[in-house]
C-alpha positions in Angstrom: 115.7 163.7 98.5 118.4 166.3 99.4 120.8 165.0 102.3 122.9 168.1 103.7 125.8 167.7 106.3 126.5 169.8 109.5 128.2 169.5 112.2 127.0 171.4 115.5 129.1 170.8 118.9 130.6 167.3 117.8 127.7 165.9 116.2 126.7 165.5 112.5 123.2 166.6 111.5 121.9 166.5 108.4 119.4 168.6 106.7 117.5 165.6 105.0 114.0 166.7 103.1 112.1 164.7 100.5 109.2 167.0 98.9 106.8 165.3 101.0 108.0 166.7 103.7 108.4 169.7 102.3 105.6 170.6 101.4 103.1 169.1 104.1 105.7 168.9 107.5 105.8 171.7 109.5 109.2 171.3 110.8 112.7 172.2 109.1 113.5 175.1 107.2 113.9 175.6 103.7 115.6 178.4 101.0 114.7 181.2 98.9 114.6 179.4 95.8 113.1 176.3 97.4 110.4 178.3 98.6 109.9 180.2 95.0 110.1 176.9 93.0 107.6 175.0 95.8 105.3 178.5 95.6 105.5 178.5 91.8 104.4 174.5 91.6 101.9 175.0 94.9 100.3 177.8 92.8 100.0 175.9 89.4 98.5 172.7 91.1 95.8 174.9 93.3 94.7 176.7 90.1 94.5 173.4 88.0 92.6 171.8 91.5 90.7 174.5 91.9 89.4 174.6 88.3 88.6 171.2 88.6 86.7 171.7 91.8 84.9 174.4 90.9 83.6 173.2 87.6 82.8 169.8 89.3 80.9 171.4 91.9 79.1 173.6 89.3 77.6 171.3 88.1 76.4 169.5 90.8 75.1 173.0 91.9 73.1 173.2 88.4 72.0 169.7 88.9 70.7 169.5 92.3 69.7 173.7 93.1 71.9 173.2 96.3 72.1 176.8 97.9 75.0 178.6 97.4 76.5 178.6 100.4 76.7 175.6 100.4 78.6 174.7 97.2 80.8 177.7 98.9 81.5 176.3 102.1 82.2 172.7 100.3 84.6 174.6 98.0 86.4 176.3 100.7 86.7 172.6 102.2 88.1 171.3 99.1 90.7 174.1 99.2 92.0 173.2 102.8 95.1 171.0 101.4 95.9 173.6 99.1 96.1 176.7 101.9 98.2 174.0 104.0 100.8 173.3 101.9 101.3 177.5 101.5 101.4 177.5 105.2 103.5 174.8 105.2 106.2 176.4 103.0 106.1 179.8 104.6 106.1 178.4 107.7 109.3 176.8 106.9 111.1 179.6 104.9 110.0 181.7 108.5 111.6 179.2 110.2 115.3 179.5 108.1 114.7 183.1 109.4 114.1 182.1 113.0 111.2 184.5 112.6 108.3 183.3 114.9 105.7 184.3 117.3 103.9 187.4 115.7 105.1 186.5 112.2 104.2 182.6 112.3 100.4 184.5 113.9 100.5 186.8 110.9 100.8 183.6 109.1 97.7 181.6 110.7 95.4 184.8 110.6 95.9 185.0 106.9 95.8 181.2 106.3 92.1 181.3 107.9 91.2 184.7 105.6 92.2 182.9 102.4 90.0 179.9 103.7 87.5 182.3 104.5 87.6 183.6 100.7 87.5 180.5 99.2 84.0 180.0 101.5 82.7 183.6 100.3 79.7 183.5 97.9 81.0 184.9 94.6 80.8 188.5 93.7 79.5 189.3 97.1 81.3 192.3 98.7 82.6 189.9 101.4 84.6 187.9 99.1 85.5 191.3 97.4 86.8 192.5 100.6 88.6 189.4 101.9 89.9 189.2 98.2 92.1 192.8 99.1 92.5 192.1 102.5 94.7 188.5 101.8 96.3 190.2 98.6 97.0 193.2 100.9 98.7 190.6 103.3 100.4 188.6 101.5 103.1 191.1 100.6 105.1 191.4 103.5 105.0 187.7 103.8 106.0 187.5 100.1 109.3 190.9 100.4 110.3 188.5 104.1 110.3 185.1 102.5 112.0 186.1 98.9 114.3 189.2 99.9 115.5 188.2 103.5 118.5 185.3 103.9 117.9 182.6 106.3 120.2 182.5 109.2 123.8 180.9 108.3 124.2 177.0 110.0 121.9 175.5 111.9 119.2 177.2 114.4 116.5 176.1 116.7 114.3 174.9 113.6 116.9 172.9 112.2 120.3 172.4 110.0 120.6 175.2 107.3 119.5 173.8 104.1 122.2 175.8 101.9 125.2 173.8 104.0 126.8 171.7 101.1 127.3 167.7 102.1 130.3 165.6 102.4 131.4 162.6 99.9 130.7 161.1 103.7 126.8 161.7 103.9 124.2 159.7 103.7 124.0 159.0 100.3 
């Protein structure tokens, strides 16, 4: 856990994150190399958990003939913690930004695309086309959240997390 120290009108507030929080709250703001490093390990673990998934629930297609939507759908389910905890971290890096409203919307329409390609049959031309359309979107979110510096002390979403702490903190 990372304690920071800042002071804001008198009082003393802390930027205080464990990677829980990190990666599931939806509150705080984080950096650019936070948010590279915690995209990095979100990616890793989602392609190892998807693997899994998917070869589990191959073979329980194979076994019981279920329809293919169905193992879809359930796949697409199974992927929901994974396409929150990239929300999450966006969200976050958005927030060190204090860019919301349509960019925090941009966020949410492609979160529910990438469930929706994760629910696609495969090699249909819907997940073909959802497969450009979130690759297409994802850019601009990726050039904001690696390129652009987060705002300098604390803002509306919360102490800024590059503020180095005190021999006085919490620790």
């Amino acid at each position: 856990m990372e304690v920071h120290k800042v002071t804001e009108g008198g009082q003393e507030k802390y930027w205080n994150m464990s990677l829980l929080d990190q990666l599931t709250s939806l509150d705080g703001r984080i950096n650019r190399l936070r948010y590279f490093l915690l995209q990095i390990a979100s990616i890793i673990v989602g392609l190892v958990y998807g693997l899994i998934i998917g070869l589990v629930l191959g073979l329980l297609w194979a076994v019981t003939g279920a329809p293919e939507i169905v193992v879809g759908i359930t796949y697409g389910l199974f992927m929901l913690p994974i396409v929150y905890i990239t929300y999450a971290i966006i969200l976050k890096r958005l927030q060190d930004m204090s860019r919301d409203g349509p960019w925090v919307t941009y966020l949410q329409v492609y979160s529910v695309l990438t469930i929706l390609y994760f629910m696609a049959p495969i090699d249909s031309s819907i997940e073909a086309t959802l497969d450009w359309v979130t690759i297409l979107m994802a850019i601009p979110l990726g050039i904001v959240c690696l390129f652009f510096k987060g705002e300098h002390g604390p803002n509306r979403f919360g102490p800024d997390p590059l503020r180095e702490f005190g021999t006085d903190s919490l620790m």
